[in-house]
ChimeraX commands (.cxc) that place a marker at each C-alpha (Angstrom):
marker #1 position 52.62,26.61,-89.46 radius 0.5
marker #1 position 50.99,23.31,-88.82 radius 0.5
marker #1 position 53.03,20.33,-88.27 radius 0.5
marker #1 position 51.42,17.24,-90.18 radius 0.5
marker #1 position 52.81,13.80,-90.78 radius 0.5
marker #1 position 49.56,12.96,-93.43 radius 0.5
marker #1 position 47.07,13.88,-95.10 radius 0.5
marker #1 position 44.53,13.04,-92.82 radius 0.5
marker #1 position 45.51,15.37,-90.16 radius 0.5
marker #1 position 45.56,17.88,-92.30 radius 0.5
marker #1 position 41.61,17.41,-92.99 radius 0.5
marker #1 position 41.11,16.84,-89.58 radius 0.5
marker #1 position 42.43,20.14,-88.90 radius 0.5
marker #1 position 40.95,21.82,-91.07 radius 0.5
marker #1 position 37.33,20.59,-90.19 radius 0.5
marker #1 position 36.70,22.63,-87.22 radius 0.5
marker #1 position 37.39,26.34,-88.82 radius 0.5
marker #1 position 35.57,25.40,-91.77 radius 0.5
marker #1 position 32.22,24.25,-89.62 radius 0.5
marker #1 position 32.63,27.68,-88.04 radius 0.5
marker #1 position 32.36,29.21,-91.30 radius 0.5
marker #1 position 29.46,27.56,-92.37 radius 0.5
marker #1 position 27.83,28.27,-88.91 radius 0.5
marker #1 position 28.37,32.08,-89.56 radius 0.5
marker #1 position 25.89,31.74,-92.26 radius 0.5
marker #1 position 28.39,31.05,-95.27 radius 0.5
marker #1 position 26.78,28.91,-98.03 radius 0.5
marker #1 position 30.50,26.88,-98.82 radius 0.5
marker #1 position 33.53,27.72,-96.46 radius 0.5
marker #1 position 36.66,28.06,-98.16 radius 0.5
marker #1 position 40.36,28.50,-96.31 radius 0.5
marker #1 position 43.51,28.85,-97.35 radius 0.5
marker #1 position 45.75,26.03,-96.89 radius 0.5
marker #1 position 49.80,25.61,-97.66 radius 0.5
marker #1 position 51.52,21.90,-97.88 radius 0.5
marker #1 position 55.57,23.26,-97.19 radius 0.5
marker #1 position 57.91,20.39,-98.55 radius 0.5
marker #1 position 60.95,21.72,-97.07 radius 0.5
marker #1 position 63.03,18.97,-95.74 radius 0.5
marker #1 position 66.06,20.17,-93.11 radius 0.5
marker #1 position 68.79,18.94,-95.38 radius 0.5
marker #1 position 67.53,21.46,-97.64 radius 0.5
marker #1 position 70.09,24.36,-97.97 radius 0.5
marker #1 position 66.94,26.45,-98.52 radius 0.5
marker #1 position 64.95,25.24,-95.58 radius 0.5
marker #1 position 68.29,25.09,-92.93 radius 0.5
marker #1 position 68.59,28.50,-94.05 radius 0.5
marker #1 position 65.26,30.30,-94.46 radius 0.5
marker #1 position 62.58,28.04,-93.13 radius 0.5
marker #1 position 63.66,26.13,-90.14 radius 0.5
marker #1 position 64.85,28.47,-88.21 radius 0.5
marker #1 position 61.78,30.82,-88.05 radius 0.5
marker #1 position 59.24,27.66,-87.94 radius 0.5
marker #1 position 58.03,29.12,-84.78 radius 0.5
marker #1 position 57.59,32.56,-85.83 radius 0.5
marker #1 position 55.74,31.38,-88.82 radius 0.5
marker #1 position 53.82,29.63,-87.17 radius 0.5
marker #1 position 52.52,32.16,-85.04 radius 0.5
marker #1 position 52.61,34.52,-87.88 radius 0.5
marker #1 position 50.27,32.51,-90.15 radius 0.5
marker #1 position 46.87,33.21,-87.93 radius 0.5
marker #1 position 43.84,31.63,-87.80 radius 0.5
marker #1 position 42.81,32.54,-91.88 radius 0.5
marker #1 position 45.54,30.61,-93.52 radius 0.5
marker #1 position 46.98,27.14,-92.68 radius 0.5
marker #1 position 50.79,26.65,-93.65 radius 0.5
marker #1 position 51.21,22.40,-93.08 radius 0.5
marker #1 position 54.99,21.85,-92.47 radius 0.5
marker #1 position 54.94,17.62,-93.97 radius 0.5
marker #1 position 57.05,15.33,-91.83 radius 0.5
marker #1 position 57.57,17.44,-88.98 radius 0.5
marker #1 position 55.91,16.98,-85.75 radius 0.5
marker #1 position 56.21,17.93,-82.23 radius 0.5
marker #1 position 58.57,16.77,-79.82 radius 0.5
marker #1 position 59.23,17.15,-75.89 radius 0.5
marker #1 position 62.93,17.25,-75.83 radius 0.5
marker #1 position 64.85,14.68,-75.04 radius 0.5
marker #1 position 61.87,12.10,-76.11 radius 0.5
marker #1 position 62.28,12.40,-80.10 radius 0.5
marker #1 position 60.42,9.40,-82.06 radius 0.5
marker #1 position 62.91,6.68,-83.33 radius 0.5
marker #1 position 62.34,7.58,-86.58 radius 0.5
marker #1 position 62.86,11.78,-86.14 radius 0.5
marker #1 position 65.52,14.33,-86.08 radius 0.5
marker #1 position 65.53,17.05,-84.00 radius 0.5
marker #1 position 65.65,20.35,-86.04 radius 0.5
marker #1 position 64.34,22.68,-83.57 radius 0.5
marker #1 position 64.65,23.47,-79.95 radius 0.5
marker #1 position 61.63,24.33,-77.67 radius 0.5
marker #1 position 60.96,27.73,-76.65 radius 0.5
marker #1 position 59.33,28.39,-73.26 radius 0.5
marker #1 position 56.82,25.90,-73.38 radius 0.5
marker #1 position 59.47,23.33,-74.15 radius 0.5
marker #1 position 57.94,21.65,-77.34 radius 0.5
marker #1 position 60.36,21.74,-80.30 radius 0.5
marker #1 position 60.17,20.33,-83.91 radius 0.5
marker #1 position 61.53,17.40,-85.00 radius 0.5
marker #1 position 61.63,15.82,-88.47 radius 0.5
marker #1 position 60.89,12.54,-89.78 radius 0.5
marker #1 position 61.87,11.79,-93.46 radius 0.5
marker #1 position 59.72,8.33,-93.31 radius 0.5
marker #1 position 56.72,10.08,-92.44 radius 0.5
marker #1 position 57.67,13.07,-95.05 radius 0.5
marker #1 position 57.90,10.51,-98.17 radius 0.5
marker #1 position 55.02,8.97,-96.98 radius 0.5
marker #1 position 53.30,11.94,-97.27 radius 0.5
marker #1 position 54.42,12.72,-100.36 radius 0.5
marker #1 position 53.73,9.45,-102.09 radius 0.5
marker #1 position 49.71,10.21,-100.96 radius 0.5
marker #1 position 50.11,13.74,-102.47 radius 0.5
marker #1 position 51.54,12.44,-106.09 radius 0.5
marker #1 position 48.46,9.45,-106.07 radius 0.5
marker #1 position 46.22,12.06,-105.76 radius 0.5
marker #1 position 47.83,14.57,-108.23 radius 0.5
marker #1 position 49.82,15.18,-111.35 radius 0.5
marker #1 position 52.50,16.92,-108.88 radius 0.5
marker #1 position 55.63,15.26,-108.93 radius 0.5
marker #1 position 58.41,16.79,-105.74 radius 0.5
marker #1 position 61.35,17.98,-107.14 radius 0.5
marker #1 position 63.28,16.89,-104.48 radius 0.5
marker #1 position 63.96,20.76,-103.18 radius 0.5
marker #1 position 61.99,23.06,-101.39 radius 0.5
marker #1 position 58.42,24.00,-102.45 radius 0.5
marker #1 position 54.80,25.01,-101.52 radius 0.5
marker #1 position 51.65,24.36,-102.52 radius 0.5
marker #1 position 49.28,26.57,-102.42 radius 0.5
marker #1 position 45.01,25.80,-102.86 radius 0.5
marker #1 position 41.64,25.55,-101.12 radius 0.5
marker #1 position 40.12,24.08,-98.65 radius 0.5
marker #1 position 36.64,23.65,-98.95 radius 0.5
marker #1 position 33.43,22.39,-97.33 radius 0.5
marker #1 position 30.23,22.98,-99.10 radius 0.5
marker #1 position 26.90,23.65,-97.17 radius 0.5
marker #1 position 25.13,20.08,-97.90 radius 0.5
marker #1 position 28.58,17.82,-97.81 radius 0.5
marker #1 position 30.19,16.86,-94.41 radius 0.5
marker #1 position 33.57,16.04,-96.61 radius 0.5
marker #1 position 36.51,18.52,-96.38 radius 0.5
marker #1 position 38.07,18.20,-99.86 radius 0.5
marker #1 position 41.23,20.39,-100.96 radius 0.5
marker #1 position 40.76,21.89,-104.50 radius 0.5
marker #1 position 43.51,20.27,-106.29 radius 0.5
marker #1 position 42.34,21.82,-109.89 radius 0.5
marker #1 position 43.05,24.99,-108.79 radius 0.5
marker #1 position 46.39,24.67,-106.69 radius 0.5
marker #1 position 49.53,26.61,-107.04 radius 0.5
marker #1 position 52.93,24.79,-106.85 radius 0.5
marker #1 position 55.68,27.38,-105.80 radius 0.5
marker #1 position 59.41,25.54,-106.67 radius 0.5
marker #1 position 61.14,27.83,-103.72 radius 0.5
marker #1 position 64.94,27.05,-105.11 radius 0.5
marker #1 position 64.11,27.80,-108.53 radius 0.5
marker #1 position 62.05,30.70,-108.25 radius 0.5
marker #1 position 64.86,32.43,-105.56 radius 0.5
marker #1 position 67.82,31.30,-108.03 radius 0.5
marker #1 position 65.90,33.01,-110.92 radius 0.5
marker #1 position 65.55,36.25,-108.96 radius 0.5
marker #1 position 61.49,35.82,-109.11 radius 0.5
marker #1 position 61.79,35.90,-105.08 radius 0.5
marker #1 position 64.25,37.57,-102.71 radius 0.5
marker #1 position 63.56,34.90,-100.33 radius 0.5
marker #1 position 60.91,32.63,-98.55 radius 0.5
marker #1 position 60.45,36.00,-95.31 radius 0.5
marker #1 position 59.24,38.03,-97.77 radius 0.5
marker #1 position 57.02,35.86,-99.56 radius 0.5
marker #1 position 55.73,34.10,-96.52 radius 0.5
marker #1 position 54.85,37.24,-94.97 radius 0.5
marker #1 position 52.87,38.53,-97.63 radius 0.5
marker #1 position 50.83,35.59,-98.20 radius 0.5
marker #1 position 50.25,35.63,-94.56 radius 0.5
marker #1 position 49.01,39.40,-94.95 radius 0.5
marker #1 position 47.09,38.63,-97.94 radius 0.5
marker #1 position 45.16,35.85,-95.43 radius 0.5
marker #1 position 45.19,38.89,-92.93 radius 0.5
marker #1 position 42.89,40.94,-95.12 radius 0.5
marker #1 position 40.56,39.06,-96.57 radius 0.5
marker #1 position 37.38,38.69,-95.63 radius 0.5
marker #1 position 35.74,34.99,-94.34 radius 0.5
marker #1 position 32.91,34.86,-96.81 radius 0.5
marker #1 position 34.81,36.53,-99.94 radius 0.5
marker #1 position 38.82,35.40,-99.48 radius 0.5
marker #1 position 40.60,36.95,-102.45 radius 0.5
marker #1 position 42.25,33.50,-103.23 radius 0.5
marker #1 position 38.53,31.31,-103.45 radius 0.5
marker #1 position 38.62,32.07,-107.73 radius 0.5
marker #1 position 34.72,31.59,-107.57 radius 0.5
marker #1 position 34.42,33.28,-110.99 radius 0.5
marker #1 position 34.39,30.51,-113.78 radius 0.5
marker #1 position 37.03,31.72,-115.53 radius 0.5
marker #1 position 39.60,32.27,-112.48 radius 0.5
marker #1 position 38.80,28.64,-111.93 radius 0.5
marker #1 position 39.43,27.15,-115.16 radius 0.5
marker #1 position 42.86,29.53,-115.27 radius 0.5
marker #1 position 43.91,27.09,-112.57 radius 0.5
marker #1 position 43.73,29.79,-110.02 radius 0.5
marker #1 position 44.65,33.02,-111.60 radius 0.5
marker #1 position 44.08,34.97,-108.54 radius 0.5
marker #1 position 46.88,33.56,-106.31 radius 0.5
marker #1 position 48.93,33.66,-109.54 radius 0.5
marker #1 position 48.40,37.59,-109.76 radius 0.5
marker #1 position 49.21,37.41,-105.95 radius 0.5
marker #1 position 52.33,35.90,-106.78 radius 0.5
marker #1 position 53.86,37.42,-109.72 radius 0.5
marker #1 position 53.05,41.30,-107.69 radius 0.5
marker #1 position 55.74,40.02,-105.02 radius 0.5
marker #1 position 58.33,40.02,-108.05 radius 0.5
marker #1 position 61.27,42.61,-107.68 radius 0.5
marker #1 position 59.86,45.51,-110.05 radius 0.5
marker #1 position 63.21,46.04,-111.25 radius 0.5
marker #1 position 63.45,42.41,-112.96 radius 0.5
marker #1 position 61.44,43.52,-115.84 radius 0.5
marker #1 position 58.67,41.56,-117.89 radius 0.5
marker #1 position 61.23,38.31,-118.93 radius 0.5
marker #1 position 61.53,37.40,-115.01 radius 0.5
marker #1 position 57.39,38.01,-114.50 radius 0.5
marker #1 position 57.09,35.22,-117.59 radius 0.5
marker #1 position 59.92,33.12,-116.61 radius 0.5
marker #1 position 58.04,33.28,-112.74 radius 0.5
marker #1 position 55.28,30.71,-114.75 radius 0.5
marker #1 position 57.31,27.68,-115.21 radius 0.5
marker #1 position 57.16,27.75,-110.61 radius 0.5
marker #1 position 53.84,28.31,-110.97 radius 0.5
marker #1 position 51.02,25.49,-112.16 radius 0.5
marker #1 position 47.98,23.84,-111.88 radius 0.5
marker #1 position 48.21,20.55,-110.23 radius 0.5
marker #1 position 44.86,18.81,-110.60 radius 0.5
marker #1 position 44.70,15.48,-111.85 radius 0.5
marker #1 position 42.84,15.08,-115.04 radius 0.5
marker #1 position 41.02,11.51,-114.48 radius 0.5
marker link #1:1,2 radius 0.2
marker link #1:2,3 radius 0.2
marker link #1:3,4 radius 0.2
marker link #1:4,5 radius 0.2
marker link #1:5,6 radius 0.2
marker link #1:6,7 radius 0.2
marker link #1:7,8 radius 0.2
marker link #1:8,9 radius 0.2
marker link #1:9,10 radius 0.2
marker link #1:10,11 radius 0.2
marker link #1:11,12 radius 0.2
marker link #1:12,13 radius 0.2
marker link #1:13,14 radius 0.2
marker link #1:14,15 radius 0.2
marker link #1:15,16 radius 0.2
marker link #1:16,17 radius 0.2
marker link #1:17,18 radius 0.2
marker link #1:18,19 radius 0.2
marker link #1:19,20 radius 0.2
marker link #1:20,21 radius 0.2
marker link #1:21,22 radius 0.2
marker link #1:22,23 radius 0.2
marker link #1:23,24 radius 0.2
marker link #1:24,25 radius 0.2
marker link #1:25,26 radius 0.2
marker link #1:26,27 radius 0.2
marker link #1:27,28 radius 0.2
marker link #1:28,29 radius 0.2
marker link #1:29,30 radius 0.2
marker link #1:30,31 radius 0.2
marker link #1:31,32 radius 0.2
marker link #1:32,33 radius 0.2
marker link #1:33,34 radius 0.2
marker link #1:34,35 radius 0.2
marker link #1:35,36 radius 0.2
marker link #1:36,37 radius 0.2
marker link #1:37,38 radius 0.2
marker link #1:38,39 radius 0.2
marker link #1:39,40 radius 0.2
marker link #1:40,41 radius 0.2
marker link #1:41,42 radius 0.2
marker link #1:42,43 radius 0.2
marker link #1:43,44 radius 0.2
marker link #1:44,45 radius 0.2
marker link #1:45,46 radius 0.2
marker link #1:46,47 radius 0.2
marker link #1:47,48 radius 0.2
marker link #1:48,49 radius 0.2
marker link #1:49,50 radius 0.2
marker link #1:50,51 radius 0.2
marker link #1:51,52 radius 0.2
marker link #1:52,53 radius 0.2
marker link #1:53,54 radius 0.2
marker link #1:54,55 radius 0.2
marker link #1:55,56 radius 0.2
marker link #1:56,57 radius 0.2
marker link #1:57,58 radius 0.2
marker link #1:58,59 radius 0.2
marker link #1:59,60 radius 0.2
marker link #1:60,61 radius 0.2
marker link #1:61,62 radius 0.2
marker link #1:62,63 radius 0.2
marker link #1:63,64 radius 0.2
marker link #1:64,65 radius 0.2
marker link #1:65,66 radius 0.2
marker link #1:66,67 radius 0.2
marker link #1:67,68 radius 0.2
marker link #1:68,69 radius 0.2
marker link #1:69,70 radius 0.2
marker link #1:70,71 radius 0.2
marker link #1:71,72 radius 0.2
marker link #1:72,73 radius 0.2
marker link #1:73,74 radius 0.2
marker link #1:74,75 radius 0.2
marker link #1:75,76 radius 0.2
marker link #1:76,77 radius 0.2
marker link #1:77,78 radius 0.2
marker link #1:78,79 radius 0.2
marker link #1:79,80 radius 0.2
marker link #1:80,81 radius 0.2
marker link #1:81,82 radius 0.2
marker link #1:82,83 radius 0.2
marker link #1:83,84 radius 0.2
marker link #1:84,85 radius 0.2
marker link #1:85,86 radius 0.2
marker link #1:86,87 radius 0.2
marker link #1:87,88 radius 0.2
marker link #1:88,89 radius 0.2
marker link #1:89,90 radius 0.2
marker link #1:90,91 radius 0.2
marker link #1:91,92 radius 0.2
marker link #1:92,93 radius 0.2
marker link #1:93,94 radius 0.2
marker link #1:94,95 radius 0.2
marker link #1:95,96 radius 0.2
marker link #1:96,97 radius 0.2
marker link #1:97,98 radius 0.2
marker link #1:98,99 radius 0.2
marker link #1:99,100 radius 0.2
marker link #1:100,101 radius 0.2
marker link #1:101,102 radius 0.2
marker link #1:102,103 radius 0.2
marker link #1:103,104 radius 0.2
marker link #1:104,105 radius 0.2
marker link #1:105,106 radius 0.2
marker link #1:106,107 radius 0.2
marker link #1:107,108 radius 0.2
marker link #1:108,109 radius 0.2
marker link #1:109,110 radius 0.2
marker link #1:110,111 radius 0.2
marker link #1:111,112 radius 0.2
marker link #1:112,113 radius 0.2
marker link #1:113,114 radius 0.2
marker link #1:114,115 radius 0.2
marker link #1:115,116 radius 0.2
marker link #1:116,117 radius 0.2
marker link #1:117,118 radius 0.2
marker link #1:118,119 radius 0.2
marker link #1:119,120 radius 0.2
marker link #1:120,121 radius 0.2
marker link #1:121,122 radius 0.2
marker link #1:122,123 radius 0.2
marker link #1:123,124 radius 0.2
marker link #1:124,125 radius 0.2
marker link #1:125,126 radius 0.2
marker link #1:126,127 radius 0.2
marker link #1:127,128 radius 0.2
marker link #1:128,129 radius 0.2
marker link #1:129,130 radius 0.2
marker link #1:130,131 radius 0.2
marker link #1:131,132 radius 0.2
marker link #1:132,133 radius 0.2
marker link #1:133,134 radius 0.2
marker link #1:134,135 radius 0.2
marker link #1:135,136 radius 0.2
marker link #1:136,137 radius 0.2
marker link #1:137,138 radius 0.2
marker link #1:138,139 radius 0.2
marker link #1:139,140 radius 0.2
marker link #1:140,141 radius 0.2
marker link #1:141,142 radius 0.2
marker link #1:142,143 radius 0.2
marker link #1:143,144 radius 0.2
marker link #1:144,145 radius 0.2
marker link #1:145,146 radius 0.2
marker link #1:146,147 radius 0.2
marker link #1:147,148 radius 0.2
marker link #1:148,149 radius 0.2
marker link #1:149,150 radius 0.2
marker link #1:150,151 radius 0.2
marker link #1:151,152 radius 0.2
marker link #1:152,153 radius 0.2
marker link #1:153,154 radius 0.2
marker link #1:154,155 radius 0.2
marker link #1:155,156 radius 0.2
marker link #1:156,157 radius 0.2
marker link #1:157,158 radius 0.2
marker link #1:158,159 radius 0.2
marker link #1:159,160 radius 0.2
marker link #1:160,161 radius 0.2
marker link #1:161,162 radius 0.2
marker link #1:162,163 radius 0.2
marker link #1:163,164 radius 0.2
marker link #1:164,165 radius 0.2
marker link #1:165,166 radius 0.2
marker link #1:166,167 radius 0.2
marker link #1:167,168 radius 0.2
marker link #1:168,169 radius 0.2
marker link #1:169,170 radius 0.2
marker link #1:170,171 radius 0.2
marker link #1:171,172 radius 0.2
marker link #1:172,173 radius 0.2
marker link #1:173,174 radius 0.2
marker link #1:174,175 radius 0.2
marker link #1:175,176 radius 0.2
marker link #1:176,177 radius 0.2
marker link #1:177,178 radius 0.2
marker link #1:178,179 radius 0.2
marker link #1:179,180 radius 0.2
marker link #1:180,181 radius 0.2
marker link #1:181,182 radius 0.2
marker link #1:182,183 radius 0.2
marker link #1:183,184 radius 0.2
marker link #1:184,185 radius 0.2
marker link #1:185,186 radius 0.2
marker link #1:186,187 radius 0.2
marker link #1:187,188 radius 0.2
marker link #1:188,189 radius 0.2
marker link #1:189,190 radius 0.2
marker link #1:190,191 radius 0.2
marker link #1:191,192 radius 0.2
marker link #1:192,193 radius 0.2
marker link #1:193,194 radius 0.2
marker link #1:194,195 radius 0.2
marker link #1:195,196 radius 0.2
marker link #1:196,197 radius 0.2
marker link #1:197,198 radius 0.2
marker link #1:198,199 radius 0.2
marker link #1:199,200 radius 0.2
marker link #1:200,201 radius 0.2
marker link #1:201,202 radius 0.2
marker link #1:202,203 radius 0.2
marker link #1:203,204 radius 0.2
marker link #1:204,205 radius 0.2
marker link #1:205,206 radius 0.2
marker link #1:206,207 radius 0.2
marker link #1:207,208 radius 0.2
marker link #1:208,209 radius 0.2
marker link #1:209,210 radius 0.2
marker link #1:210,211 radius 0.2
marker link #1:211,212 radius 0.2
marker link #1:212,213 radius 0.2
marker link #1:213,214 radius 0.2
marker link #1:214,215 radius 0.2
marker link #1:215,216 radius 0.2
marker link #1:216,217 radius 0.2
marker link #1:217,218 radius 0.2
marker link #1:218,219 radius 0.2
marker link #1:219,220 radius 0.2
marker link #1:220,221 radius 0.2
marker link #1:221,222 radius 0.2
marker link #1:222,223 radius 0.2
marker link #1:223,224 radius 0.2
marker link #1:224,225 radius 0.2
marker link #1:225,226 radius 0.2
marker link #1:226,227 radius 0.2
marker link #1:227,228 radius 0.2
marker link #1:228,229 radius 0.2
view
């Protein structure tokens, strides 16, 4: 769990594991990346997500990013003007704190850039990032991102809760390999699915017991967000 106030920090910190990649022989590096809109206001996120923000962000490794937008750092007692305090500092004495200004920035770059629009709750989206061989640009791969709506898909039964389906994303990340991640959809038809492969991922974490209505009813949190231009 990566705390981010924009999007250029996220592409700044993805740069370096993605030059590794490509210096391990790998003809395009591809990683893993999460953008968590999870505000602290949020009865989902004051319940489920801020508390463990350190654990998850130990817990994600070095194979998956998890970007936590608007939160940032913080030395208690200096906190930014603009920034709440929603987490105290463990031993090292750094905390999180949370800046909504900084958050709806954020967001307003996201929805330029794609047809995802925030539903004001709790979600995650899940895609690539990807640096190809002969391009020194880190682009994420909107066309084949996964929007998770966290409040809807827990109300509908689809999820127990954010632990489990954090933690087996995170193992997911854990087992795949760097040059063949099971989430990079480099078949042609996984891509133009609008990432089938994490979708698979996601609708296997569904309680077996729910039946087939709650697997198809688990596609309306699910979608594509690339922007046709």
């Amino acid at each position: 769990m990566v705390p981010t106030y924009s999007l250029d920090e996220v592409i700044k910190h993805l740069r370096y594991p993605l030059e590794r990649r490509l210096k391990k022989g790998a003809s395009d590096a591809r990683q893993m990346v999460g953008l968590l809109f999870a505000r602290p206001d949020s009865p989902l996120a004051r319940e489920e997500i801020v508390p463990s923000l350190n654990y998850f962000h130990h817990r994600s490794g070095d194979k998956i990013d998890f970007f936590c937008v608007g939160y940032g750092w913080f030395s208690p007692p200096n906190v930014a003007p603009d920034q709440l305090k929603v987490h105290a500092g463990g031993p090292n004495k750094m905390g999180w704190g949370f800046s909504a200004r900084r958050f709806d920035e954020f967001r307003r770059d996201i929805e330029r850039k794609t047809s995802w629009r925030y539903s004001g709750g709790t979600e995650l989206l899940l895609t690539n990032a990807l640096l190809a061989h002969d391009s020194q640009e880190v682009v994420l791969e909107w066309n084949s991102t996964i929007r998770c709506d966290l409040d809807r898909m827990k109300a509908d039964g689809a999820i127990i809760g954010v632990h489990p389906l954090f933690e087996e994303v995170f193992r997911a990340a854990d087992t795949a390999s760097d040059d063949d991640p099971t989430w990079a959809l480099s078949d042609a038809q996984g891509a133009r699915v609008a990432g089938s492969g994490l979708k698979r991922l996601l609708l296997s974490l569904l309680p077996k017991s729910l039946g087939d209505d709650v697997r198809r009813a688990a596609h309306f949190a699910i979608a594509d967000v690339g922007k046709n231009v």
